[in-house]
C-alpha positions as MATLAB code, in Angstrom:
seq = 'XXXXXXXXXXXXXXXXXXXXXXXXXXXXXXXXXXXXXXXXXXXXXXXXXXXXXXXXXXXXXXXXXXXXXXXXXXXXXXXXXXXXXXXXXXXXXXXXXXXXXXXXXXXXXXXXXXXXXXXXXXXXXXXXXXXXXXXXXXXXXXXXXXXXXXXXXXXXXXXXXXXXXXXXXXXXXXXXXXXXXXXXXXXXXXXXXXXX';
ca = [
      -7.770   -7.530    9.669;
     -10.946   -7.696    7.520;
      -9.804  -10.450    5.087;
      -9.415  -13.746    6.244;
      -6.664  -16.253    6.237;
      -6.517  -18.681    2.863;
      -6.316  -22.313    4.064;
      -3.193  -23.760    1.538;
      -4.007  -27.285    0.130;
      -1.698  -28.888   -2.341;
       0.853  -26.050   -1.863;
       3.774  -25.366   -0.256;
       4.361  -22.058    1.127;
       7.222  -20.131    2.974;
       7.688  -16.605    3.897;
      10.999  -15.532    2.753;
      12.864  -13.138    5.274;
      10.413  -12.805    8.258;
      10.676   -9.681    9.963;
       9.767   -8.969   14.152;
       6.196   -9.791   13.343;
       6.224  -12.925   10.738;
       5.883  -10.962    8.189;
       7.868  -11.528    4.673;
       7.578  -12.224    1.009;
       5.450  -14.839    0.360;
       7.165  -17.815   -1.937;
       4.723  -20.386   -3.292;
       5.831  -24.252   -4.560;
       3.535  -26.389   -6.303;
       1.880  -27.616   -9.251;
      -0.541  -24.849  -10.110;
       2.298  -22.086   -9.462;
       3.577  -23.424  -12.592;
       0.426  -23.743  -14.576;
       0.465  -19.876  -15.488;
       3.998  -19.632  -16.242;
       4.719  -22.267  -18.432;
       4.606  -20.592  -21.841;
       6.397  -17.836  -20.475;
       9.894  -19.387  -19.733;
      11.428  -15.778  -19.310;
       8.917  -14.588  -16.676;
       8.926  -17.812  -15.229;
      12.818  -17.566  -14.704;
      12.650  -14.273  -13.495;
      10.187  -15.304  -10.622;
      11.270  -18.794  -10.077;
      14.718  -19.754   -7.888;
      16.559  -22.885   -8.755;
      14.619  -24.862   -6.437;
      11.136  -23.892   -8.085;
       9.592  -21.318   -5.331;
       7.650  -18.876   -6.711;
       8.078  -14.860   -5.607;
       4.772  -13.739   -5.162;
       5.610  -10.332   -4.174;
       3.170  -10.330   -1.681;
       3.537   -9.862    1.826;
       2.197  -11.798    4.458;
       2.625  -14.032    7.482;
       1.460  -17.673    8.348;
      -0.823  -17.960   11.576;
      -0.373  -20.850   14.189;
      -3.536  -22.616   12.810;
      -1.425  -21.869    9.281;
      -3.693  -19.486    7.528;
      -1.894  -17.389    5.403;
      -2.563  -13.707    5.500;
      -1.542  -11.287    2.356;
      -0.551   -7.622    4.323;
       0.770   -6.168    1.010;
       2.855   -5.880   -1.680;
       6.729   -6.345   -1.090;
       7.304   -3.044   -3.631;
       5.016   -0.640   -1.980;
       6.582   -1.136    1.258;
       8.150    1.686    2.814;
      11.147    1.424    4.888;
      12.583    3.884    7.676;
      16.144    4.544    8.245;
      15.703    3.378   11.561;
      14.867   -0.255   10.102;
      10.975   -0.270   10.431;
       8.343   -1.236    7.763;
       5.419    0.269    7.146;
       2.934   -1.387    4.853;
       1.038    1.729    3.038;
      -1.991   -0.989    2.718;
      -3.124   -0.357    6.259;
      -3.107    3.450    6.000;
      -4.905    3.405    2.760;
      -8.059    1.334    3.965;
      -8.269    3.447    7.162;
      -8.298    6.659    4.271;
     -10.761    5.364    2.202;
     -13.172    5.006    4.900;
     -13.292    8.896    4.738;
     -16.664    9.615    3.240;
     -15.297   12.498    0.811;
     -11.868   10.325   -0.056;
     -12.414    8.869   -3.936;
      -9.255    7.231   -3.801;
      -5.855    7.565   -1.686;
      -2.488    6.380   -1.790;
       0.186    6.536    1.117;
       4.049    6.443    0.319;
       7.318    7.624    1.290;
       8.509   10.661    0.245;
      12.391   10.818    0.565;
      13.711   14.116    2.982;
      17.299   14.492    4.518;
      17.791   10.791    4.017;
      14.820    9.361    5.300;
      11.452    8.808    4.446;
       8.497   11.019    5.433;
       5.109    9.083    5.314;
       3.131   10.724    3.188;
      -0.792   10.368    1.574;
      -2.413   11.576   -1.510;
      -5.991   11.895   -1.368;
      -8.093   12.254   -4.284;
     -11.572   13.472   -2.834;
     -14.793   13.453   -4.452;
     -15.964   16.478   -6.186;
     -19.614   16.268   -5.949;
     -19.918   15.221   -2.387;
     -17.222   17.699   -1.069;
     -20.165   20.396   -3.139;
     -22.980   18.960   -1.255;
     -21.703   18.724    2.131;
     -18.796   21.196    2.345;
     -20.046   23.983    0.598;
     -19.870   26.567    2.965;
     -16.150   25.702    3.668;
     -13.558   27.462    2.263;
     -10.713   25.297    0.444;
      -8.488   25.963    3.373;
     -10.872   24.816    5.970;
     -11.680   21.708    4.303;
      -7.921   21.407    3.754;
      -7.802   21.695    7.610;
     -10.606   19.418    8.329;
      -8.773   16.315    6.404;
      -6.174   16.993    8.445;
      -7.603   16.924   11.162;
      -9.068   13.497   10.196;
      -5.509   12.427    9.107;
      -4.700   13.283   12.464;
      -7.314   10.891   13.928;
      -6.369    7.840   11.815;
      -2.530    8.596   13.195;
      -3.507    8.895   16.921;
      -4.868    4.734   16.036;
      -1.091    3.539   14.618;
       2.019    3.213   15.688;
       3.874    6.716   15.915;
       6.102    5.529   13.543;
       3.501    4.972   10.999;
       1.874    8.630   11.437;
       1.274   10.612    7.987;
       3.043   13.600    8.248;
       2.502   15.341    5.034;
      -0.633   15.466    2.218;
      -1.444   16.344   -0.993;
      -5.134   17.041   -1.616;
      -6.382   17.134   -4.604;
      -9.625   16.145   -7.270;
      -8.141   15.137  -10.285;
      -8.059   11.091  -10.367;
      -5.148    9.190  -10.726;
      -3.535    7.566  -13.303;
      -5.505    3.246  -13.904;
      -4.677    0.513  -15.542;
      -7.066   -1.298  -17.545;
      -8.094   -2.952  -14.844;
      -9.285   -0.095  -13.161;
      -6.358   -0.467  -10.485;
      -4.036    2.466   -9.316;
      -0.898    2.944  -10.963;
       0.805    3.651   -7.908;
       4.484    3.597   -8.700;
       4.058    6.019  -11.488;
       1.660    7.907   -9.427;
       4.571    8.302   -6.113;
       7.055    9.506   -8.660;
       4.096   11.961   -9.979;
       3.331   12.896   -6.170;
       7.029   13.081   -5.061;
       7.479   15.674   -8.209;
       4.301   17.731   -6.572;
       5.713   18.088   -3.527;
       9.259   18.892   -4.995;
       7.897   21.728   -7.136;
       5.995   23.732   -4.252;
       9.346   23.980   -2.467;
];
């Protein structure tokens, strides 16, 4: 993992409903949880359970030297029929160390009651130009693939992407610069639906 663990002074944390490998939500109890929160009681009460842990909505796991490691957020999650999680986070990074990708996100898009694991890759224009340019759109279509392909041959075959949208048009940011990803998956789930 290329982050490392945060040491946790003057906090208490837990990881709510650990699964096979440790990892679970991430509940936080302490002073400063409630420093942000207290002038908005409705937030706070949304967040908070009776006994004053805070749901992060982050993912992670405790080490044995108790270093807490984030792996995610709890909504982005994607979750087979046959039980397993896959954390999209872990796919991305691999993605955006593509030198053409711009941005990526990975999902699940829902077929015959399961969910296929799924990226969209926004590429970049210009360098695509400089370095691709003898390629026709279908051959650089194949040659992500092909790279997809690598990525999937380092994960867990339940974690292989099995279907992509390429595209250059960016996605949808908040202000804050960050992906809107849920309203992008609904966006990229509605792509998919309207080639069939």
């Amino acid at each position: 993992m290329d982050h490392h663990g945060i040491p946790l002074k003057g906090l208490d944390v837990k990881i709510d409903n650990p699964d096979e490998k440790g990892i679970g939500e991430i509940l936080v109890k302490g002073p400063i949880v409630m420093l942000g929160y207290y002038k908005m009681e409705d937030e706070t009460k949304e967040v908070l359970e009776d006994n004053g842990w805070f749901h992060t909505g982050d993912l992670g796991y405790i080490d044995k030297d108790g270093f807490l490691f984030v792996t995610g957020r709890k909504k982005y999650v994607i979750v087979l029929k046959n039980g397993k999680n896959i954390y999209p986070e872990e796919q991305e990074k691999l993605i955006d160390k593509l030198p053409y990708v711009e941005e990526n996100i990975v999902f699940g898009y829902p077929k015959d009651d399961d969910l296929v694991v799924t990226t969209k890759i926004v590429y970049n224009k210009d360098y695509v130009e400089e370095h691709y340019s003898n390629m026709s759109e279908e051959e650089f279509k194949d040659m992500v693939w092909q790279d997809i392909k690598k990525i999937n041959s380092t994960l867990s075959k339940y974690k292989y992407i099995k279907k992509m949208i390429l595209t250059d048009e960016p996605m949808e940011k908040t202000t804050t610069a960050k992906i809107k990803k849920i309203a992008e998956i609904k966006k990229a789930i509605k792509e998919i639906d309207d080639v069939k």
